[in-house]
C-alpha positions as CSV (number, residue, x, y, z in Angstrom):
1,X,35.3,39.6,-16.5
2,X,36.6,40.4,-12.9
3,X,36.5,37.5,-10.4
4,X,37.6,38.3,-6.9
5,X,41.1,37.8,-5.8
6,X,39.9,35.0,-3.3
7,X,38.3,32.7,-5.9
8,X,40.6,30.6,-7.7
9,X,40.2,30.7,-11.7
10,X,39.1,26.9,-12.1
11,X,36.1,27.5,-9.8
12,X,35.2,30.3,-11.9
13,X,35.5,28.5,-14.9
14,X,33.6,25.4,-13.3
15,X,30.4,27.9,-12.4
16,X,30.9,29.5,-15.9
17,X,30.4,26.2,-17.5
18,X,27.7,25.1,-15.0
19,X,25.6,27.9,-15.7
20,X,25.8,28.8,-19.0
21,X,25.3,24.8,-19.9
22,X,22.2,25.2,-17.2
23,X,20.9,28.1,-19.5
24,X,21.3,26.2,-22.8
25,X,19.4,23.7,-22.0
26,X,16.4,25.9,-20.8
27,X,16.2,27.4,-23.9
28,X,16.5,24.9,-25.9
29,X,19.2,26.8,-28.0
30,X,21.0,24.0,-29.1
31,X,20.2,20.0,-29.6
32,X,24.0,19.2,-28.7
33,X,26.1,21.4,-26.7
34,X,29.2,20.5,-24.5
35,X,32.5,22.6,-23.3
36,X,36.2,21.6,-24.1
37,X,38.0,20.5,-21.1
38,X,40.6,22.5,-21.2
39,X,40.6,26.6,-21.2
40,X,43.1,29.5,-20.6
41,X,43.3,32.8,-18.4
42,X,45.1,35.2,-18.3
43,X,45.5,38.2,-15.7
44,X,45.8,41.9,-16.4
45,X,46.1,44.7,-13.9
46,X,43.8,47.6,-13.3
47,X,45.7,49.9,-15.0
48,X,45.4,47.5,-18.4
49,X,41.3,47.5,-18.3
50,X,40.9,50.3,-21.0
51,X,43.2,48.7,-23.3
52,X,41.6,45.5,-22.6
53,X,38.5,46.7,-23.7
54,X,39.6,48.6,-26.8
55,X,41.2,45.0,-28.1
56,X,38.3,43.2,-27.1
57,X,35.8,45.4,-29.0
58,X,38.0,45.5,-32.4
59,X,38.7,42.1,-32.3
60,X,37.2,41.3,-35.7
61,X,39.4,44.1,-37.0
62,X,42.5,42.5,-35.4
63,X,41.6,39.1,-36.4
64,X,41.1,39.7,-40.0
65,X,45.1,40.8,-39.7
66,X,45.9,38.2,-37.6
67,X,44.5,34.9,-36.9
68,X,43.6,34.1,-33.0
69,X,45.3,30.9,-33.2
70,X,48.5,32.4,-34.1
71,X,48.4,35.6,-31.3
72,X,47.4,32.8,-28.3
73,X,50.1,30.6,-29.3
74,X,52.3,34.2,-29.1
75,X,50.8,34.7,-25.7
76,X,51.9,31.3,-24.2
77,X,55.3,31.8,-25.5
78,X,56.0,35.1,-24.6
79,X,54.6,33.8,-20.9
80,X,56.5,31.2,-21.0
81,X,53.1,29.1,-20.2
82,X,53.4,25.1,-20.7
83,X,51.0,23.9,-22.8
84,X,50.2,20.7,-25.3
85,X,49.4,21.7,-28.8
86,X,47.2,18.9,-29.2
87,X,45.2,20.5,-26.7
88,X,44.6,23.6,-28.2
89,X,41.7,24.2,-30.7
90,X,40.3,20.9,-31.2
């Protein structure tokens, strides 16, 4: 998704949450439903949309190769991005 430069990602993420919680609960979809507190982003530039997309759409491909647990946990270290691993997946 593409959220304008001037809103910061944890306002993003908070409205995210809101609504799709708000929706939920309208539709009855599911008897017990809550979000994890903690989430990542990550940024790519305009000239790394296509590819993006591409992985995006194949990801059941890619993941049958390679679990999603294992490429995040690449991601954070190739980033050099702190993180607790008894905050990631639950």
């Amino acid at each position: 998704m593409g959220i304008p430069a001037h809103i910061p990602v944890a306002k993003a993420v908070q409205l995210i949450k809101a609504g799709s919680s708000k929706w939920l609960r309208e539709q009855k979809a599911l008897r017990s439903f809550s979000w994890q507190e903690a989430y990542g982003a990550f940024t790519i530039g305009a000239s790394q949309v296509a590819k993006t997309v591409s992985y995006i759409q194949n990801q059941p491909a890619h993941h049958r190769k390679r679990a999603f647990e294992d490429e995040y946990r690449t991601l954070l270290r190739a980033y050099n991005v702190a993180h607790e691993e008894q905050h990631l997946f639950g």
